[in-house]
KEVODREN-645842 format. One line per 2 residues: their letters; for each residue x, y, z of N, C-alpha, C. Coordinates in steps of 0.02 Angstrom, whole numbers, plus 50000, padded with zeros to 5 digits. Layout:
// residues N
A> X,Y,Z,X,Y,Z,X,Y,Z  ...
END
This chain:
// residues 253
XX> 48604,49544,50448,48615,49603,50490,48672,49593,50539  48702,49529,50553,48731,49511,50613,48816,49544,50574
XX> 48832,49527,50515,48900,49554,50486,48889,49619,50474  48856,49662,50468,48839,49730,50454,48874,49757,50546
XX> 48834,49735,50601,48867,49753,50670,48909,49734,50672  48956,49688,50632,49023,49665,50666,49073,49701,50634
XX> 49053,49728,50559,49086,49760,50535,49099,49848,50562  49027,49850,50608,49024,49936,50639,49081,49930,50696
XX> 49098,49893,50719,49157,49873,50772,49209,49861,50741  49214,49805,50719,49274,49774,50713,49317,49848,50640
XX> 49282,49878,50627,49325,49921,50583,49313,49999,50605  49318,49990,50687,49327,50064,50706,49405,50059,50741
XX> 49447,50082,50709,49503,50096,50747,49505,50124,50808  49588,50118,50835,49586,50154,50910,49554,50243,50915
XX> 49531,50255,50968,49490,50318,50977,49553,50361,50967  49534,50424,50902,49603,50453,50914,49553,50526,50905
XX> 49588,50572,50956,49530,50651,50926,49524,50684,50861  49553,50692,50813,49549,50697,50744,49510,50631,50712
XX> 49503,50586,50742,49456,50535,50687,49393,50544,50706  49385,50569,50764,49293,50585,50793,49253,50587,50727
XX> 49193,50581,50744,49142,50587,50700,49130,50650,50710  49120,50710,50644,49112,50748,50637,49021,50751,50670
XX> 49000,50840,50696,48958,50835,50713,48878,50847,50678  48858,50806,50708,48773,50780,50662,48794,50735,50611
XX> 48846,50704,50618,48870,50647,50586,48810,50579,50598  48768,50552,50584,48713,50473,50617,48769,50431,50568
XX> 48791,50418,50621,48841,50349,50624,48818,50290,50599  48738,50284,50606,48710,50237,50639,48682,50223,50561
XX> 48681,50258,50511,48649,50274,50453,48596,50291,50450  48578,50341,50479,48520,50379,50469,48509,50418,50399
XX> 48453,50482,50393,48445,50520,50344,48510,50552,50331  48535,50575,50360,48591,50638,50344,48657,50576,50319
XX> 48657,50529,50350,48730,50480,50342,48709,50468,50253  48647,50432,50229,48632,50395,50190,48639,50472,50132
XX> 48619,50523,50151,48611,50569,50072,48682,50572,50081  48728,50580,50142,48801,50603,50095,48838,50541,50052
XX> 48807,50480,50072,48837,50441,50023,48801,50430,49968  48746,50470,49965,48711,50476,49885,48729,50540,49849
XX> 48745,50561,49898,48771,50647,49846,48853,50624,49847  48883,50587,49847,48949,50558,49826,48950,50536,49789
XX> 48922,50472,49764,48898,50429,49723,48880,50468,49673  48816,50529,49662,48816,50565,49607,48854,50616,49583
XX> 48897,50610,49630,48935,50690,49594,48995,50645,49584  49019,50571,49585,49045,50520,49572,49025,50515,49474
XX> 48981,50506,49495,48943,50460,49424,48940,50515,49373  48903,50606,49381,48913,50629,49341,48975,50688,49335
XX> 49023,50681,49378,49083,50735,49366,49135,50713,49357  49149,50613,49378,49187,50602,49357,49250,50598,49430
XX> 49308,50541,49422,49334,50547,49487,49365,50615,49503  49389,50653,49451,49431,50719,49456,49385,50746,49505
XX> 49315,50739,49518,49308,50805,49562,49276,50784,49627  49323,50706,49645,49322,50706,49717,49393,50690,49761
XX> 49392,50720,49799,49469,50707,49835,49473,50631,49838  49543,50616,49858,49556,50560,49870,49520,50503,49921
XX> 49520,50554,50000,49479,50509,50030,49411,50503,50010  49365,50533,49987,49307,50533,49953,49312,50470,49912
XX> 49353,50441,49837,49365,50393,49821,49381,50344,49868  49390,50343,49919,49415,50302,49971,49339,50279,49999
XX> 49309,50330,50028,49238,50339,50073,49206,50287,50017  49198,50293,49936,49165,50257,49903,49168,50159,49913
XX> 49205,50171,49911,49262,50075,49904,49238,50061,49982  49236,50089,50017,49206,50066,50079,49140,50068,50129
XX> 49126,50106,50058,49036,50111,50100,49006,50036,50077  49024,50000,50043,48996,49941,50027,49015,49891,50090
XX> 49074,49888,50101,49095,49851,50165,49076,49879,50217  49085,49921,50217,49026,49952,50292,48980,50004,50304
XX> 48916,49960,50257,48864,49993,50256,48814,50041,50313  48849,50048,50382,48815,50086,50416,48848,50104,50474
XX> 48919,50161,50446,48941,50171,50514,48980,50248,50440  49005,50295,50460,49026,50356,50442,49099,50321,50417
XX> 49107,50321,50358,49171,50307,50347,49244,50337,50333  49204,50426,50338,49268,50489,50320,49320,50484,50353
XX> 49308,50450,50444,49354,50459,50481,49434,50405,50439  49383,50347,50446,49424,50302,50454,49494,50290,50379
XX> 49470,50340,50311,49479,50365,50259,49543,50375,50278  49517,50424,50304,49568,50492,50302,49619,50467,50325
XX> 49615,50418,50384,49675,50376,50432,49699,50320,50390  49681,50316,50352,49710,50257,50295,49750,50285,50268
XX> 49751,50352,50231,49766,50392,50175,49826,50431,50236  49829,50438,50297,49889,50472,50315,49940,50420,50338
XX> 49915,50359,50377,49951,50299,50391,49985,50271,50334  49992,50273,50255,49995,50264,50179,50051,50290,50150
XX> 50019,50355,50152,50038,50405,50115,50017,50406,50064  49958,50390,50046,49917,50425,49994,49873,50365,49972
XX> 49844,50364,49904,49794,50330,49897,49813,50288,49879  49862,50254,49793,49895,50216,49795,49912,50169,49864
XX> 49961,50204,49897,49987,50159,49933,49925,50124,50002  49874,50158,50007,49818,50111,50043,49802,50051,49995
XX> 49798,50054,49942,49751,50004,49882,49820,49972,49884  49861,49979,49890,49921,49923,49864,49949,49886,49918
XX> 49931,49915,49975,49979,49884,50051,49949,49811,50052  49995,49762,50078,49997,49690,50116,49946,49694,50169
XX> 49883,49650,50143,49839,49644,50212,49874,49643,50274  49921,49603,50290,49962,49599,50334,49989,49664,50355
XX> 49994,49731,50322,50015,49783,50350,49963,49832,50367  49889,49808,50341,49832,49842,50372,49811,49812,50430
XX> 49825,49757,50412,49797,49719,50503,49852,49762,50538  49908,49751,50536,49973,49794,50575,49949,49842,50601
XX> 49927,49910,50577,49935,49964,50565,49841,49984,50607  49802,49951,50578,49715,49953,50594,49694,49871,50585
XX> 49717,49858,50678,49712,49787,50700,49625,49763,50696  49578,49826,50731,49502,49803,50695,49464,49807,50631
XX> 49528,49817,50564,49487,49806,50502,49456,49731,50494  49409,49726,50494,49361,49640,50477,49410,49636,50382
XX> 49419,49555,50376,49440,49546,50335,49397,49566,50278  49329,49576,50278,49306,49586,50212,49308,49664,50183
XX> 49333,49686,50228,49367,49779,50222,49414,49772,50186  49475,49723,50229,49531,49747,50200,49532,49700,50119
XX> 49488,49657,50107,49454,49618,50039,49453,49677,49999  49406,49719,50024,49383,49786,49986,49410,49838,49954
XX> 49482,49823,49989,49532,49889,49973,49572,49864,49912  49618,49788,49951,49673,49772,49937,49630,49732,49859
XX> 49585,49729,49840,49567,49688,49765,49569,49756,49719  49577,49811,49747,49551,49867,49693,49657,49869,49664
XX> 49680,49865,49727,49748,49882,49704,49763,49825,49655  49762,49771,49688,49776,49712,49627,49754,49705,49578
XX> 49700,49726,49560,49665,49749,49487,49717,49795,49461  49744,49841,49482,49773,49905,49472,49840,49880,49450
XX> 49879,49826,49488,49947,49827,49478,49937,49765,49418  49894,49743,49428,49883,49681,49361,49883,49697,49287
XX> 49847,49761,49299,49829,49796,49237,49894,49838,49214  49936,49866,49252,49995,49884,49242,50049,49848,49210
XX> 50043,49784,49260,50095,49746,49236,50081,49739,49172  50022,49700,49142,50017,49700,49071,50037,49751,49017
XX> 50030,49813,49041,50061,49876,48996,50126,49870,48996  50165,49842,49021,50221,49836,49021,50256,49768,49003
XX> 50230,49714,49005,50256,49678,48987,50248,49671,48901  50296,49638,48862,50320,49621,48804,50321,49684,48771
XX> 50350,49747,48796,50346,49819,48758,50400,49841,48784  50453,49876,48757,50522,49910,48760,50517,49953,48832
XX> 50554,49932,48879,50555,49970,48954,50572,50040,48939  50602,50074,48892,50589,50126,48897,50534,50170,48874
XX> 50504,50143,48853,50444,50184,48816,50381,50173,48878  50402,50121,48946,50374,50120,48988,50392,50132,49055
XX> 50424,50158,49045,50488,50163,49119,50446,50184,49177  50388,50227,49166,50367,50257,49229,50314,50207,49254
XX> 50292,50172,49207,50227,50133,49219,50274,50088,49253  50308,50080,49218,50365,50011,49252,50371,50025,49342
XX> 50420,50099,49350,50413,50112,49424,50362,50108,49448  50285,50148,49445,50213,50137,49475,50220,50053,49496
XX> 50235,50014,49451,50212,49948,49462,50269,49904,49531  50326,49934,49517,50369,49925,49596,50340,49944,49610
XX> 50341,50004,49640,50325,50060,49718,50236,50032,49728  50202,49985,49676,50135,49972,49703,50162,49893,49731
XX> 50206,49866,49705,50208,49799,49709,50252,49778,49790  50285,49823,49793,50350,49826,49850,50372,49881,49889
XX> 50329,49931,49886,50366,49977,49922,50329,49971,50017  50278,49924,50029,50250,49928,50090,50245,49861,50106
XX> 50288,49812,50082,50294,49758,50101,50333,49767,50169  50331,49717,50224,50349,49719,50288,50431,49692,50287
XX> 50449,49649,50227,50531,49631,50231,50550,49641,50148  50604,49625,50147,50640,49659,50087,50647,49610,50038
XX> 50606,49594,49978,50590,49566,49905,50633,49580,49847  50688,49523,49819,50721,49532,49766,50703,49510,49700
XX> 50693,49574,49660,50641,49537,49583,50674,49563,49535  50693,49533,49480,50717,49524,49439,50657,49531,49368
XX> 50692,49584,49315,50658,49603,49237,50702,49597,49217  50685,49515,49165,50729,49500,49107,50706,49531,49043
XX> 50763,49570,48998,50735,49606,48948,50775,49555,48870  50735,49583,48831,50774,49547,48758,50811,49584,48719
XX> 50840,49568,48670,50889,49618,48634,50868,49685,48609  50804,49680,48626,50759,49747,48614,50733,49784,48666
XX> 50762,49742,48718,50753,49784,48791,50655,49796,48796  50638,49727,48774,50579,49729,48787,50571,49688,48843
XX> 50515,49711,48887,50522,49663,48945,50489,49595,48931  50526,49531,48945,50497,49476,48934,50485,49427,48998
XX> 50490,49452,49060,50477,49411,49118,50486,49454,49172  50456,49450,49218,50449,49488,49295,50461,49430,49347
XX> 50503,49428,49381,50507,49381,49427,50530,49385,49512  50485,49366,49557,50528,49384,49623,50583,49308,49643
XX> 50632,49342,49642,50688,49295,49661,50692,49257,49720  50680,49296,49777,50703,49301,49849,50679,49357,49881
XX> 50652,49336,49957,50608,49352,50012,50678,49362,50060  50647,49388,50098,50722,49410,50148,50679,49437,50223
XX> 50721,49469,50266,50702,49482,50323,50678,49554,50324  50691,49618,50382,50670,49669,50379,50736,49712,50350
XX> 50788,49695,50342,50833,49736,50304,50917,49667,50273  50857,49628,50245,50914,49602,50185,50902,49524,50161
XX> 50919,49514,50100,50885,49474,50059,50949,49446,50032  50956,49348,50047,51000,49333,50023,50989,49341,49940
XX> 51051,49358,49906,51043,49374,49833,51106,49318,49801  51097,49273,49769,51157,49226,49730,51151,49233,49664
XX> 51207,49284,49646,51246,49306,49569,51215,49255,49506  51268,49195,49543,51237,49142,49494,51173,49105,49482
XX> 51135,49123,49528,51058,49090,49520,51026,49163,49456  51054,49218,49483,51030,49270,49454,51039,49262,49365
XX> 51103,49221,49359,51137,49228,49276,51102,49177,49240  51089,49133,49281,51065,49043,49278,51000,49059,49237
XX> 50972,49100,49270,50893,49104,49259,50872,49156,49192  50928,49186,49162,50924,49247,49122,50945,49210,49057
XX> 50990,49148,49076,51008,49112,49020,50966,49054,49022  50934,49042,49036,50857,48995,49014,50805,49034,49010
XX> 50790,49096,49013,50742,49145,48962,50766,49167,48898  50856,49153,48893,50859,49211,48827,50875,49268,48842
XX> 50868,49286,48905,50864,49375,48904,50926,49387,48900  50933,49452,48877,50996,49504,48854,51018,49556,48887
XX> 50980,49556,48943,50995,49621,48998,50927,49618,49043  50942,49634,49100,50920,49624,49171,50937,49691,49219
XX> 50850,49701,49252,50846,49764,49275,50838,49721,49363  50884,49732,49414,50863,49739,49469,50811,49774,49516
XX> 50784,49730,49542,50746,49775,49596,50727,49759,49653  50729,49799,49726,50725,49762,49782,50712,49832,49814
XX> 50666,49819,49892,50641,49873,49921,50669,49849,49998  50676,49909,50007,50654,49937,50076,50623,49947,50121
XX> 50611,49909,50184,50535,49917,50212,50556,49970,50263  50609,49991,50276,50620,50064,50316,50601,50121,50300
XX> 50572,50118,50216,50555,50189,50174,50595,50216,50130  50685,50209,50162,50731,50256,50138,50742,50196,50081
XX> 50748,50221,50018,50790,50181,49955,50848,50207,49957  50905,50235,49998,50972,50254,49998,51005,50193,49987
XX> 51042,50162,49929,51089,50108,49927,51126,50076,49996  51122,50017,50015,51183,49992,50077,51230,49986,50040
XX> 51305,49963,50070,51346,49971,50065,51342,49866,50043  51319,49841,50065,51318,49771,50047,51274,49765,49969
XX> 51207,49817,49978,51182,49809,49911,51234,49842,49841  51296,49892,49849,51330,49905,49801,51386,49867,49804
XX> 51403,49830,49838,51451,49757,49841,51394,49697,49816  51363,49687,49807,51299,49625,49782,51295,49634,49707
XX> 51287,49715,49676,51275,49713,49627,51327,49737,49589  51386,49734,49617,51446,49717,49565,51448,49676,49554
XX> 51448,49611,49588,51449,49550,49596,51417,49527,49539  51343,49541,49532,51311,49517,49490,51329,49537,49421
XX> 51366,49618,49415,51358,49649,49354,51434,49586,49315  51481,49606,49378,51546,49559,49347,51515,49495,49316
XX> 51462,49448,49358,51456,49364,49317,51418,49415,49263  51366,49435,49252,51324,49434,49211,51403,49478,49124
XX> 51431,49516,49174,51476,49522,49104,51514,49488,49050  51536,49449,49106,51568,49384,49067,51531,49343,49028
XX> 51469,49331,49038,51442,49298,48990,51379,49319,48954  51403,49405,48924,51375,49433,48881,51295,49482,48907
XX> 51282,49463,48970,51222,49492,48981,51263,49560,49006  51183,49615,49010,51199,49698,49030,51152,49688,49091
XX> 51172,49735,49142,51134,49754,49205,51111,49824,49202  51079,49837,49175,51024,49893,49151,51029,49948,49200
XX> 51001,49924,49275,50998,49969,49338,50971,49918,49388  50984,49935,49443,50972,49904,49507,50928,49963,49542
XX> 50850,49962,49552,50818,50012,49567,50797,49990,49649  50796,50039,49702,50781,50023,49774,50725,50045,49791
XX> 50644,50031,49795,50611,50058,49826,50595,50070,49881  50583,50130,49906,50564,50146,49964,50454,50160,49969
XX> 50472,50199,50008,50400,50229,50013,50412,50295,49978  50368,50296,49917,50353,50333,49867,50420,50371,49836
XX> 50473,50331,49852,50521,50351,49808,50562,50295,49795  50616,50293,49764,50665,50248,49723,50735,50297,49717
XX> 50785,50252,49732,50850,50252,49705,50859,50219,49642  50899,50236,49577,50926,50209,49543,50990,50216,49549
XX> 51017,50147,49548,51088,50144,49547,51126,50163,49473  51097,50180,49430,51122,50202,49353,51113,50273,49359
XX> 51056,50306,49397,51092,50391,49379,51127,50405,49438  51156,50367,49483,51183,50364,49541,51261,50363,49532
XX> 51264,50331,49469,51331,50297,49441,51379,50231,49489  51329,50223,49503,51337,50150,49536,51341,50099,49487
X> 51315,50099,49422,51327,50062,49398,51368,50062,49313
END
Protein backbone atom coordinates (compact mmCIF):
# COMPACT_ATOMS: atom_id res chain seq x y z
CA UNK A 1 0.00 0.00 0.00
CA UNK A 2 2.96 2.33 0.79
CA UNK A 3 3.87 2.63 -3.42
CA UNK A 4 0.19 2.92 -4.29
CA UNK A 5 0.41 6.59 -1.93
CA UNK A 6 3.56 7.51 -3.38
CA UNK A 7 2.44 7.03 -6.65
CA UNK A 8 -1.03 9.31 -5.69
CA UNK A 9 1.63 12.20 -5.17
CA UNK A 10 4.47 11.79 -6.79
CA UNK A 11 2.34 11.61 -10.24
CA UNK A 12 0.14 14.61 -9.64
CA UNK A 13 1.53 17.37 -11.59
CA UNK A 14 1.66 21.15 -10.92
CA UNK A 15 -2.03 22.43 -9.92
CA UNK A 16 -3.20 23.81 -13.19
CA UNK A 17 -7.30 24.80 -13.48
CA UNK A 18 -8.12 22.69 -16.51
CA UNK A 19 -6.46 19.53 -14.92
CA UNK A 20 -8.90 19.74 -11.72
CA UNK A 21 -10.67 16.74 -11.03
CA UNK A 22 -13.79 16.79 -12.62
CA UNK A 23 -16.80 16.97 -10.22
CA UNK A 24 -17.92 13.76 -8.12
CA UNK A 25 -14.74 12.61 -9.45
CA UNK A 26 -13.44 9.95 -5.75
CA UNK A 27 -9.97 10.46 -6.44
CA UNK A 28 -9.47 8.35 -3.74
CA UNK A 29 -11.01 5.25 -5.70
CA UNK A 30 -14.13 4.93 -4.56
CA UNK A 31 -17.49 3.42 -6.26
CA UNK A 32 -17.91 5.95 -9.01
CA UNK A 33 -13.76 6.15 -9.72
CA UNK A 34 -13.58 2.16 -9.87
CA UNK A 35 -16.91 1.61 -12.42
CA UNK A 36 -15.43 4.25 -14.82
CA UNK A 37 -12.42 2.28 -15.11
CA UNK A 38 -14.55 -0.83 -15.58
CA UNK A 39 -16.86 0.62 -18.10
CA UNK A 40 -13.47 1.52 -20.05
CA UNK A 41 -11.99 -1.59 -19.84
CA UNK A 42 -15.31 -3.07 -21.31
CA UNK A 43 -16.17 -0.97 -23.91
CA UNK A 44 -12.16 -1.48 -24.43
CA UNK A 45 -12.45 -5.26 -24.66
CA UNK A 46 -15.73 -5.44 -26.60
CA UNK A 47 -15.66 -2.37 -29.22
CA UNK A 48 -12.34 -2.46 -29.75
CA UNK A 49 -9.67 0.61 -29.52
CA UNK A 50 -11.56 2.59 -32.43
CA UNK A 51 -14.17 3.52 -30.01
CA UNK A 52 -12.15 5.15 -27.41
CA UNK A 53 -10.43 8.49 -27.74
CA UNK A 54 -6.96 8.76 -27.37
CA UNK A 55 -6.70 9.88 -23.84
CA UNK A 56 -9.04 7.07 -22.82
CA UNK A 57 -6.26 4.63 -24.34
CA UNK A 58 -3.98 6.64 -22.33
CA UNK A 59 -6.36 6.53 -18.92
CA UNK A 60 -6.00 2.57 -19.67
CA UNK A 61 -1.87 2.17 -19.63
CA UNK A 62 -2.08 4.07 -16.50
CA UNK A 63 -4.63 2.90 -14.31
CA UNK A 64 -2.29 0.01 -13.57
CA UNK A 65 0.48 2.39 -12.37
CA UNK A 66 -1.78 4.34 -10.49
CA UNK A 67 -4.25 2.38 -9.15
CA UNK A 68 -6.11 4.97 -7.03
CA UNK A 69 -6.07 8.47 -7.94
CA UNK A 70 -8.39 9.82 -11.33
CA UNK A 71 -6.14 9.60 -14.15
CA UNK A 72 -8.20 11.72 -17.07
CA UNK A 73 -6.56 14.79 -15.81
CA UNK A 74 -3.20 13.87 -15.98
CA UNK A 75 -3.95 12.09 -19.77
CA UNK A 76 -5.08 14.72 -21.24
CA UNK A 77 -1.80 16.85 -20.06
CA UNK A 78 0.38 14.25 -21.50
CA UNK A 79 -1.47 14.18 -24.81
CA UNK A 80 -1.31 18.22 -25.09
CA UNK A 81 2.39 18.62 -23.65
CA UNK A 82 3.14 15.67 -26.82
CA UNK A 83 1.13 16.34 -29.23
CA UNK A 84 -0.67 13.40 -29.42
CA UNK A 85 -0.51 9.88 -28.47
CA UNK A 86 2.34 8.55 -30.33
CA UNK A 87 4.48 11.12 -29.28
CA UNK A 88 3.64 10.52 -25.24
CA UNK A 89 4.51 6.55 -25.79
CA UNK A 90 7.66 7.47 -27.66
CA UNK A 91 9.19 10.55 -25.62
CA UNK A 92 12.75 10.12 -23.60
CA UNK A 93 11.98 9.46 -19.93
CA UNK A 94 14.22 12.24 -19.57
CA UNK A 95 11.70 14.53 -21.36
CA UNK A 96 8.79 13.35 -19.10
CA UNK A 97 10.67 13.92 -16.02
CA UNK A 98 11.39 17.48 -17.87
CA UNK A 99 8.11 18.30 -18.71
CA UNK A 100 5.98 16.26 -15.40
CA UNK A 101 8.90 16.46 -12.75
CA UNK A 102 6.38 14.23 -10.20
CA UNK A 103 5.90 11.26 -12.62
CA UNK A 104 7.33 8.18 -10.13
CA UNK A 105 9.55 6.18 -12.40
CA UNK A 106 7.27 3.23 -12.60
CA UNK A 107 4.68 5.61 -14.62
CA UNK A 108 6.94 6.79 -16.83
CA UNK A 109 8.06 2.55 -17.07
CA UNK A 110 4.40 2.36 -18.05
CA UNK A 111 4.22 4.60 -20.89
CA UNK A 112 7.66 4.65 -22.38
CA UNK A 113 7.71 0.29 -22.71
CA UNK A 114 4.41 0.51 -24.75
CA UNK A 115 6.27 2.91 -27.28
CA UNK A 116 9.33 0.70 -27.46
CA UNK A 117 7.32 -2.27 -28.16
CA UNK A 118 5.83 -0.06 -30.88
CA UNK A 119 8.99 1.28 -32.50
CA UNK A 120 10.62 -2.31 -32.19
CA UNK A 121 7.94 -3.79 -33.98
CA UNK A 122 8.22 -1.22 -36.71
CA UNK A 123 11.61 -1.33 -37.10
CA UNK A 124 11.32 -4.99 -37.97
CA UNK A 125 8.71 -4.20 -40.80
CA UNK A 126 11.14 -2.43 -42.26
CA UNK A 127 14.13 -3.82 -42.05
CA UNK A 128 15.51 -6.29 -44.94
CA UNK A 129 12.39 -5.09 -47.30
CA UNK A 130 12.74 -2.42 -50.21
CA UNK A 131 12.34 1.27 -48.46
CA UNK A 132 10.00 2.07 -50.78
CA UNK A 133 7.35 -0.22 -50.39
CA UNK A 134 7.93 1.04 -46.71
CA UNK A 135 8.60 4.54 -46.75
CA UNK A 136 5.89 5.62 -44.37
CA UNK A 137 6.47 2.97 -41.79
CA UNK A 138 10.04 3.96 -42.29
CA UNK A 139 9.10 7.84 -41.31
CA UNK A 140 6.61 6.62 -38.21
CA UNK A 141 9.77 4.88 -37.02
CA UNK A 142 12.01 8.38 -37.09
CA UNK A 143 9.45 10.78 -35.84
CA UNK A 144 8.88 7.82 -32.96
CA UNK A 145 12.60 7.28 -32.60
CA UNK A 146 13.86 11.13 -32.74
CA UNK A 147 11.58 13.58 -33.05
CA UNK A 148 11.40 14.40 -28.94
CA UNK A 149 14.76 13.67 -28.15
CA UNK A 150 16.26 16.71 -26.10
CA UNK A 151 19.61 17.12 -28.60
CA UNK A 152 20.10 16.40 -32.14
CA UNK A 153 20.87 12.43 -33.27
CA UNK A 154 22.64 11.52 -36.61
CA UNK A 155 21.46 7.99 -38.06
CA UNK A 156 22.28 6.60 -40.89
CA UNK A 157 20.04 3.61 -43.39
CA UNK A 158 22.34 1.63 -45.33
CA UNK A 159 20.39 0.20 -48.29
CA UNK A 160 21.53 -2.67 -50.94
CA UNK A 161 21.38 -2.67 -54.60
CA UNK A 162 17.80 -3.32 -54.10
CA UNK A 163 17.36 -0.48 -51.90
CA UNK A 164 16.43 -2.87 -49.30
CA UNK A 165 17.16 -1.70 -45.97
CA UNK A 166 20.03 -3.63 -44.47
CA UNK A 167 21.17 -1.66 -41.27
CA UNK A 168 19.82 1.27 -39.09
CA UNK A 169 22.42 2.99 -37.30
CA UNK A 170 22.87 6.13 -34.96
CA UNK A 171 26.14 7.70 -35.90
CA UNK A 172 26.46 10.70 -33.62
CA UNK A 173 24.82 12.47 -30.55
CA UNK A 174 25.26 16.18 -30.62
CA UNK A 175 24.07 19.13 -28.52
CA UNK A 176 20.65 21.12 -28.68
CA UNK A 177 21.15 22.32 -32.30
CA UNK A 178 24.12 20.36 -33.98
CA UNK A 179 25.78 17.16 -34.39
CA UNK A 180 29.34 16.73 -35.37
CA UNK A 181 28.83 14.71 -38.77
CA UNK A 182 32.41 13.23 -40.58
CA UNK A 183 31.78 12.46 -44.47
CA UNK A 184 34.34 9.93 -44.20
CA UNK A 185 33.34 7.96 -41.14
CA UNK A 186 29.91 8.13 -42.96
CA UNK A 187 31.51 6.34 -46.43
CA UNK A 188 33.88 4.08 -44.16
CA UNK A 189 30.98 2.44 -42.61
CA UNK A 190 28.70 1.91 -45.86
CA UNK A 191 31.73 0.22 -47.36
CA UNK A 192 32.08 -2.44 -44.65
CA UNK A 193 28.27 -3.25 -44.93
CA UNK A 194 28.20 -3.45 -48.72
CA UNK A 195 25.61 -0.93 -48.92
CA UNK A 196 24.77 0.81 -52.22
CA UNK A 197 22.98 3.87 -51.10
CA UNK A 198 22.38 5.65 -47.84
CA UNK A 199 19.38 7.50 -46.47
CA UNK A 200 20.25 10.35 -43.91
CA UNK A 201 18.57 11.25 -40.94
CA UNK A 202 18.83 13.66 -38.07
CA UNK A 203 16.26 15.70 -35.91
CA UNK A 204 15.53 18.64 -34.45
CA UNK A 205 14.81 19.20 -30.93
CA UNK A 206 13.37 22.83 -31.68
CA UNK A 207 10.38 21.06 -33.64
CA UNK A 208 11.08 22.97 -36.88
CA UNK A 209 12.70 20.31 -39.57
CA UNK A 210 13.48 23.50 -41.89
CA UNK A 211 17.08 22.53 -43.32
CA UNK A 212 20.26 24.82 -41.70
CA UNK A 213 22.33 26.24 -43.85
CA UNK A 214 25.37 24.06 -42.29
CA UNK A 215 23.10 20.88 -42.63
CA UNK A 216 22.90 21.64 -46.71
CA UNK A 217 26.74 22.34 -46.70
CA UNK A 218 27.27 18.75 -44.57
CA UNK A 219 25.31 16.93 -46.97
CA UNK A 220 26.97 17.89 -50.04
CA UNK A 221 29.88 17.03 -48.48
CA UNK A 222 28.81 13.71 -47.88
CA UNK A 223 26.90 13.28 -51.25
CA UNK A 224 30.40 14.48 -53.16
CA UNK A 225 32.69 11.48 -51.01
CA UNK A 226 29.94 9.07 -51.20
CA UNK A 227 29.92 9.84 -55.24
CA UNK A 228 33.19 9.18 -55.95
CA UNK A 229 33.19 5.97 -54.75
CA UNK A 230 30.04 4.74 -56.30
CA UNK A 231 27.56 5.03 -53.38
CA UNK A 232 23.91 7.17 -53.89
CA UNK A 233 22.51 9.50 -51.09
CA UNK A 234 18.93 8.63 -51.37
CA UNK A 235 17.62 11.74 -49.06
CA UNK A 236 18.69 13.42 -45.99
CA UNK A 237 15.31 13.50 -43.94
CA UNK A 238 15.02 16.25 -40.76
CA UNK A 239 12.69 15.47 -38.11
CA UNK A 240 10.90 17.70 -36.27
CA UNK A 241 7.82 17.31 -34.06
CA UNK A 242 5.35 15.51 -36.15
CA UNK A 243 6.76 16.60 -39.27
CA UNK A 244 9.91 16.06 -41.54
CA UNK A 245 11.79 17.83 -44.23
CA UNK A 246 13.10 15.92 -47.07
CA UNK A 247 15.93 17.19 -48.67
CA UNK A 248 15.04 15.18 -52.12
CA UNK A 249 11.57 16.76 -52.74
CA UNK A 250 13.23 19.92 -51.55
CA UNK A 251 15.81 19.51 -54.34
CA UNK A 252 18.47 19.79 -52.10
CA UNK A 253 19.66 16.93 -53.20
Amino acid sequence: MQNCREDRVNDTEPARIDDAPAAGTLEGGGPGHLGHRDRLRTRFLTAGADALQDYELLELLLFAALPRRDVKPLAKSLLRAFGGLWGVLTAPPESLRRQFPKLSDGTIAALTVVGAAALRMTRQQIMDRPVLSTWQRLLDYCQGSMAHLPTEQFRLLFLDRKNVLIADEVQQRGTVDHTPVYPREVIKRALELGASAIILVHNHPSGDPTPSRADIEMTKEIARAAAALGLQIHDHLVIGKGKHSSFKAMGLL
